[in-house]
C-alpha positions in Angstrom: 26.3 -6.2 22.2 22.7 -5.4 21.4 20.2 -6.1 24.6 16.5 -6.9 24.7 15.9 -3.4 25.8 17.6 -1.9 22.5 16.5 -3.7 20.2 12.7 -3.0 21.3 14.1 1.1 20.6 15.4 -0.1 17.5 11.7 -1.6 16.3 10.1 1.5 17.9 11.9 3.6 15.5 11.1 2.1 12.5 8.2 3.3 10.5 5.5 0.6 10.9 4.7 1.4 6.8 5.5 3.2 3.9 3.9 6.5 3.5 1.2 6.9 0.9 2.7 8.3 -2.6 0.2 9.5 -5.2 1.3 8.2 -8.8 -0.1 10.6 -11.6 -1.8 8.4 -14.3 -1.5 10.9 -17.8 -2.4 10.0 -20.9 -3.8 11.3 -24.3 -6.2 8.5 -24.6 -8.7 7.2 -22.4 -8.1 3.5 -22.9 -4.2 4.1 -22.6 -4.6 6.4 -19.1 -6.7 3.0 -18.0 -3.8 0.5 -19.0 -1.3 2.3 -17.3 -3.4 2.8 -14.3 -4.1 -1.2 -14.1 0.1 -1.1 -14.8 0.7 1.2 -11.4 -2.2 -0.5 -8.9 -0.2 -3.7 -8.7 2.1 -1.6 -6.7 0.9 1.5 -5.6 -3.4 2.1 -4.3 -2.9 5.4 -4.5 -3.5 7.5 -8.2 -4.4 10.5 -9.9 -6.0 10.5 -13.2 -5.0 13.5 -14.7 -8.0 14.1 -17.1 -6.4 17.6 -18.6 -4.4 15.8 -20.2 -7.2 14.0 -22.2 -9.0 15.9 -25.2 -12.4 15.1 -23.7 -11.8 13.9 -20.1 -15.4 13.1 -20.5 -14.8 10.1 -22.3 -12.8 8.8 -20.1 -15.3 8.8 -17.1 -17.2 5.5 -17.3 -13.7 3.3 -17.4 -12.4 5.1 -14.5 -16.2 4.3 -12.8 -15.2 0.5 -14.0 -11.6 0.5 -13.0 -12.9 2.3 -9.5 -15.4 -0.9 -8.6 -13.1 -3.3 -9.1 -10.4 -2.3 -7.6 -12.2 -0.9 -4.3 -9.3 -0.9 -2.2 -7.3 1.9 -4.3 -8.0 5.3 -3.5 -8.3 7.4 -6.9 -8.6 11.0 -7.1 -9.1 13.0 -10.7 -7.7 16.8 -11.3 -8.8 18.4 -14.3 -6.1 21.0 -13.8 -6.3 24.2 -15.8 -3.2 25.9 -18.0 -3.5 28.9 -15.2 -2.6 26.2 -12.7 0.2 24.3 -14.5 -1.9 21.8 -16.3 -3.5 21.6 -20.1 -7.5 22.0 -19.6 -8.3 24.9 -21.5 -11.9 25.0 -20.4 -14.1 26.9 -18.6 -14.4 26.9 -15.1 -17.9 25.5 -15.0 -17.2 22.6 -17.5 -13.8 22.2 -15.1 -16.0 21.8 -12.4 -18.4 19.9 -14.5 -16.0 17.3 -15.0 -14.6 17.0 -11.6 -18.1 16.5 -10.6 -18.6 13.7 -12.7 -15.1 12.2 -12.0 -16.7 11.9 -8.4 -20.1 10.3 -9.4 -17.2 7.6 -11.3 -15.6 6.5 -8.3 -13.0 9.2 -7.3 -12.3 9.7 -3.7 -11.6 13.4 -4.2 
C-alpha cells in the first residue's frame, strides 16, 4: 500500500525533464543540411550544424541566419571541425576560425 508520504518520494525522484541531447545536422549540401535541420527541430531545440562536412560551409551561412530567426527558441551551435580533430575541413586554421566566426554573426549560440 503506497501512502501520501511515498508517493511525494516517488515524484521527488523523478527527473522534472529530459536532459538536453545535441542532434548533429551533416550534410553535403547546404539546402539539404537546412531540411533536415527543420526535420530534427520539431523534436529536438538543440543542433549542431556540422559545416565540415559542407564544400563551402560559407554558403551555407545565411540559411542557418534564416533558420536561426525563426526558430528563436532552438539553441544551434556550428563546428567546423578539422580532419586533425575527427572531422573533414581541410582548411586553415584562420579560414576555420573565419567561418566559426561567421557561423556566430548567423545565429549560433556557440
Amino acid at each position: 500500500m503506497m501512502t501520501a508520504t511515498s508517493n511525494s518520494y516517488v515524484a521527488r525522484l523523478r527527473p522534472l525533464r529530459l536532459p538536453r541531447v545535441c542532434v548533429a545536422v551533416t550534410s553535403s549540401d547546404p539546402a539539404e543540411m537546412l531540411e533536415k535541420a527543420e526535420a530534427l527541430v520539431r523534436d529536438n531545440a538543440f543542433l549542431e550544424f556540422r559545416l565540415d562536412y559542407l564544400p563551402r560551409p560559407a554558403l551555407a551561412l545565411p540559411k542557418i541566419k534564416q533558420f536561426a530567426e525563426y526558430h528563436s527558441h532552438v539553441v544551434a551551435l556550428a563546428t567546423c571541425r578539422r580532419v586533425a580533430a575527427g572531422g573533414k575541413f581541410r582548411g586553415s586554421v584562420v579560414s576555420q576560425l573565419d567561418i566559426l566566426s561567421k557561423a556566430s554573426a548567423s545565429g549560433c549560440k556557440w
